[in-house]
PATI-185867 format. One record per residue (C-alpha): z, x, y; residue in one letter. Coordinates in pm, whole numbers, padded with zeros to 5 digits, always signed. Layout:
BEGIN
ZXYA/...
***
This chain:
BEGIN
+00000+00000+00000X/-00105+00122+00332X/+00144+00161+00597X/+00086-00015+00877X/+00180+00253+01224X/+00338-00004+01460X/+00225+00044+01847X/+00523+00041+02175X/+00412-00329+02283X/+00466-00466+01862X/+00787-00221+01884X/+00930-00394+02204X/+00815-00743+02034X/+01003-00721+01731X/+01306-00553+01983X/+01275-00849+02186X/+01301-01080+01883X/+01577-00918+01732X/+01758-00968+02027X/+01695-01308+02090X/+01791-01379+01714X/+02127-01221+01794X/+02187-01405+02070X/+02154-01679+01907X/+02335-01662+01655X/+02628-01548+01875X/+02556-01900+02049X/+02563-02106+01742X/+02910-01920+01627X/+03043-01982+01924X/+02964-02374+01969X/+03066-02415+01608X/+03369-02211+01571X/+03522-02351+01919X/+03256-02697+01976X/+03254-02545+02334X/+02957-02575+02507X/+03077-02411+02829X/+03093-02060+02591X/+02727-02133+02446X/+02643-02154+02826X/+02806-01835+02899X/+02571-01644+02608X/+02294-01811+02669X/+02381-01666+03109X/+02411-01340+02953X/+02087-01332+02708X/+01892-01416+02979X/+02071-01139+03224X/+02019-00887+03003X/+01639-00966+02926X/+01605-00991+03318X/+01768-00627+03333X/+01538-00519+02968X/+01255-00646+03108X/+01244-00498+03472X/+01383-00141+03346X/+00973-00165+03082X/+00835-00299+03434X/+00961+00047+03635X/+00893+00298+03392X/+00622+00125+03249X/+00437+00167+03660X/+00594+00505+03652X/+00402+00636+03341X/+00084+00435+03422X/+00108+00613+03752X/+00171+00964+03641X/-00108+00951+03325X/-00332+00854+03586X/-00247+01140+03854X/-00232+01339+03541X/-00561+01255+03397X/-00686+01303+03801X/-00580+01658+03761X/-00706+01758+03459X/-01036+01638+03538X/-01002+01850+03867X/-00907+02169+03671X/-01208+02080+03438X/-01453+02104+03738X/-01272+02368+03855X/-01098+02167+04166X/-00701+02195+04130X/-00533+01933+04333X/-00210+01903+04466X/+00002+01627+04351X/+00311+01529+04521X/+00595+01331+04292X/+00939+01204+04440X/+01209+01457+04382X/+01363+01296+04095X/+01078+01273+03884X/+01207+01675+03769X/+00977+01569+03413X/+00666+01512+03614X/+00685+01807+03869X/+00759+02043+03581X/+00446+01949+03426X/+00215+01994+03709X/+00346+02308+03786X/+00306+02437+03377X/-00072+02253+03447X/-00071+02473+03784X/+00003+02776+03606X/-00202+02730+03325X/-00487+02668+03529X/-00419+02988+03746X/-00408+03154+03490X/-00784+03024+03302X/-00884+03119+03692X/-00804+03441+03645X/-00951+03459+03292X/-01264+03382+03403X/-01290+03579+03716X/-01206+03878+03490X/-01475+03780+03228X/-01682+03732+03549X/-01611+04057+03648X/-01660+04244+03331X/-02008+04069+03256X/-02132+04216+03606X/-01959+04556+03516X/-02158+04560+03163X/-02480+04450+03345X/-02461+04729+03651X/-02359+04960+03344X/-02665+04856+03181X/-02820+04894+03506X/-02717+05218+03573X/-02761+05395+03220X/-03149+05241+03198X/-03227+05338+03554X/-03095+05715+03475X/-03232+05751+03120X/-03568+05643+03238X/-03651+05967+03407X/-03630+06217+03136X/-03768+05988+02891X/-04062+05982+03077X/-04111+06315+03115X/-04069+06390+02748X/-04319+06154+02686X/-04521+06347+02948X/-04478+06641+02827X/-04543+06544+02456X/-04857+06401+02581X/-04969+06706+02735X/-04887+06940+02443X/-05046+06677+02221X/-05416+06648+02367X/-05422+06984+02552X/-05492+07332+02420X/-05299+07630+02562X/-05126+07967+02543X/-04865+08019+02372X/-04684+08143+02677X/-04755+07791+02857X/-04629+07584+02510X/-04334+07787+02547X/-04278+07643+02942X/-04339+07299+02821X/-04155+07296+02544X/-03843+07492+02744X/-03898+07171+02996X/-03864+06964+02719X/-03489+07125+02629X/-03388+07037+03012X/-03476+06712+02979X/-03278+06680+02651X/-02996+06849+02812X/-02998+06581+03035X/-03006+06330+02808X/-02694+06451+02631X/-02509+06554+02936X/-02550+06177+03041X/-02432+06072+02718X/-02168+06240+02642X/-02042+06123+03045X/-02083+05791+02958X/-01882+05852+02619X/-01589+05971+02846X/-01608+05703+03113X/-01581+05438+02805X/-01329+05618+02668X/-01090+05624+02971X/-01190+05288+03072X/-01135+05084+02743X/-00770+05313+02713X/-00843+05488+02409X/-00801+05832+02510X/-00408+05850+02628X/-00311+06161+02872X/-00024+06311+02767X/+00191+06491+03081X/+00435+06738+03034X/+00543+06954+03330X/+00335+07279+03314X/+00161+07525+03521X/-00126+07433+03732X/-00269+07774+03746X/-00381+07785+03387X/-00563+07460+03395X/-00724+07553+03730X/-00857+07865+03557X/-00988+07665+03281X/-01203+07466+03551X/-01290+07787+03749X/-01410+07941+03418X/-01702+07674+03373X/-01844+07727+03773X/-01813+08110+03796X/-02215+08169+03633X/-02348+07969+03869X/-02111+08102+04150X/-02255+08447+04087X/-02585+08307+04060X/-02629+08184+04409X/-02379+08480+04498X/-02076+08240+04643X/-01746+08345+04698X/-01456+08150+04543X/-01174+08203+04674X/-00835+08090+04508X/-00494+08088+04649X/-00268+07927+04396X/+00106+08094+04297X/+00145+08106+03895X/+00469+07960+03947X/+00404+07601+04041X/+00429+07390+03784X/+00387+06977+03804X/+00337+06685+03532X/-00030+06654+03396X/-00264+06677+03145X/-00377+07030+03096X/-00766+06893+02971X/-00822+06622+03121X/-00708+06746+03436X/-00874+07057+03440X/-01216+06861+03357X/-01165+06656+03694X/-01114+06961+03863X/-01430+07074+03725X/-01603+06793+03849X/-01544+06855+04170X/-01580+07228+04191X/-01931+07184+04003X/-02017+06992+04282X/-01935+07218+04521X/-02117+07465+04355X/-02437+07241+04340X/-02424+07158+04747X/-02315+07486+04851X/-02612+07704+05025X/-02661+08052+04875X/-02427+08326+05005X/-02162+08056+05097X/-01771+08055+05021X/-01578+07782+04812X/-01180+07794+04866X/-00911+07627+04686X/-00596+07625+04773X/-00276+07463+04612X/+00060+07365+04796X/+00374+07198+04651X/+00468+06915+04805X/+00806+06713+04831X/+00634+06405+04591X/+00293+06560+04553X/+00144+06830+04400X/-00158+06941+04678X/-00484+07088+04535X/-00734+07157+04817X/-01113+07254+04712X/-01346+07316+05028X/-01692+07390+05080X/-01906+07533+05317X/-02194+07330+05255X/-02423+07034+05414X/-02126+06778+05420X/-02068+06435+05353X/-02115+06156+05607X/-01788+05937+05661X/-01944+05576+05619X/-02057+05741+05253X/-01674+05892+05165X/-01570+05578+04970X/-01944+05523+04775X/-01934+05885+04633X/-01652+05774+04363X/-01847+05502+04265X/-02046+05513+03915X/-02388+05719+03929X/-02375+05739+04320X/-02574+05949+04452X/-02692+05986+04809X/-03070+05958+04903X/-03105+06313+05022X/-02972+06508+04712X/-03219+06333+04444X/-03339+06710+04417X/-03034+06877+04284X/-02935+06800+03890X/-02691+06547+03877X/-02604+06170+03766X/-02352+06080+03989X/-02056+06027+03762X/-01880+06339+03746X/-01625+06245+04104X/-01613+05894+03931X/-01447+06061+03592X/-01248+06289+03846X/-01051+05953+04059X/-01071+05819+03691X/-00891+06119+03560X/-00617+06181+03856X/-00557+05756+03904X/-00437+05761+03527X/-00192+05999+03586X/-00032+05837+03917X/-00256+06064+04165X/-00552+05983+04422X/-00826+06199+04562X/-00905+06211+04894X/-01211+06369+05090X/-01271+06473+05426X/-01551+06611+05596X/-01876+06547+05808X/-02247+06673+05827X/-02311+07043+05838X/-01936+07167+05833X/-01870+07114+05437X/-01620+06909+05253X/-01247+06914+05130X/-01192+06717+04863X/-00731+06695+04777X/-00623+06619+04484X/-00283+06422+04466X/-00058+06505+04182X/+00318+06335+04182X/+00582+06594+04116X/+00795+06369+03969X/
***
């Protein structure tokens, strides 16, 4: 046998009749047990006081609830199309005002959600962006270059140009992706920097040690000035590659004959590392896009590069609590200061 799920208006009918049957039968016990009708009057008063007070307590809440699942059905149709309204209940209905604030909350929070899957989609998509628009170059010239060694005869000498071309261009290639392996990395959190207070001087010479060929090549001077006593909090590798970021840079935009200088200084909260350049300078309204991913100013588009090494570097330093800051202007060179916390 099926059971039969009763709904609120059968529940308050059968309460109702239950009631009256009581009632009643208090009436008819009375009359007969004292043949009074004065006390059958007096229950009969009562019943119908008491289904005056039943029935006007179901009227109130009964408008209360209608009310409310209609401001509440009002408001979740406004957080569906993405309009949150703001309801106003009297001060004691606590029930109702702690439910639109949860429905508040919830729906700042699905806000949020989605302005951070917003976000990410256009991060993927400039990624995407980016990586096509800087892979494109030396694919085409290896394609250009297979072409030519493909359908053209020459010397052996002249194979041996292309074909050492060819290497640069693959060089590239893997110098891009291996950057972009490192920028996921640190992005998505899975390479952790472990700090432990050591000194800086050992993982400055570690960056110094991958600039100093190409120093000597174009014959500049770098010129350090950093005691082997100071020690601060960071990671030795990581570190030391953002360093190298930025003194590879320096390197690249640094005339022939010129001087780099780096200079560190222990601070009360910061640890201070200063490298400078001599050479054509950064305009100021461009001192905030040159952290950006694969920035690269119009003018340089000659000089090897893909723009993501002073990202990795703010990357790098931000992770550990630090900042980098730049300052210069056209033709006077640029200082670009590290920020390392002491603490």
């Amino acid at each position: 046998m099926k059971n039969e799920k009763f709904s609120i208006n059968r529940l308050c009918i059968f309460i109702c009749i239950l009631l009256v049957s009581i009632f009643m039968g208090t009436a008819i016990s009375l009359y007969l047990l004292t043949d009074n009708f004065a006390a059958v009057y007096v229950v009969l008063f009562l019943t119908v006081l008491v289904f005056a007070c039943i029935f006007s307590f179901i009227a109130i809440v009964r408008k209360k609830l209608t009310t409310f699942s209609d401001m509440l059905c009002e408001q979740l149709d406004g957080m569906i199309q993405g309009n949150l309204k703001d309801l106003q209940f009297d001060e004691e209905e606590n029930l109702f005002n702690k439910i639109n604030h949860r429905l508040s909350r919830l729906y700042s929070v699905l806000c949020e959600n989605r302005q951070s899957i917003a976000r990410e989609r256009e991060d993927l998509q400039g990624l995407i962006s980016d990586v096509s628009h800087q892979v494109k170059t030396p694919i085409a010239n290896l394609k250009m270059i297979e072409t030519t060694l493909i359908e053209q005869d020459m010397t052996e000498q002249k194979q041996r140009e292309f074909l050492a071309a060819m290497g640069g261009q693959l060089d590239k290639l893997d110098f891009l992706m291996q950057a972009l392996i490192k920028t996921s990395r640190l992005e998505a959190g899975i390479i952790s920097l472990e700090k432990k207070k050591q000194p800086i001087y050992d993982t400055l010479a570690a960056a110094l040690g991958g600039i100093l060929l190409n120093a000597e090549k174009k014959n500049i001077d770098v010129l350090v000035h950093c005691p082997e006593s100071t020690t601060v909090s960071h990671d030795r590798k990581w570190t030391s590659e953002a360093l190298f970021n930025i003194l590879d840079n320096a390197i690249k935009y640094t005339p022939e004959g010129g001087k780099i200088r780096v200079k560190v200084e222990k601070w009360e909260l910061y640890l201070k590392i200063d490298i400078s350049d001599n050479g054509k300078g950064i305009p100021e309204k461009h001192h905030a896009e040159i952290f950006k991913r694969f920035y690269r100013e119009s003018d340089v588009h000659d000089i090897d590069g893909i723009g993501i090494g002073l990202y990795l570097t703010r990357e790098i330093i931000t992770m550990q609590g630090g900042y980098v800051k730049v300052t210069s202007s056209l033709q006077t060179g640029a200082t670009f200061s590290v920020f390392l916390p002491v603490g």
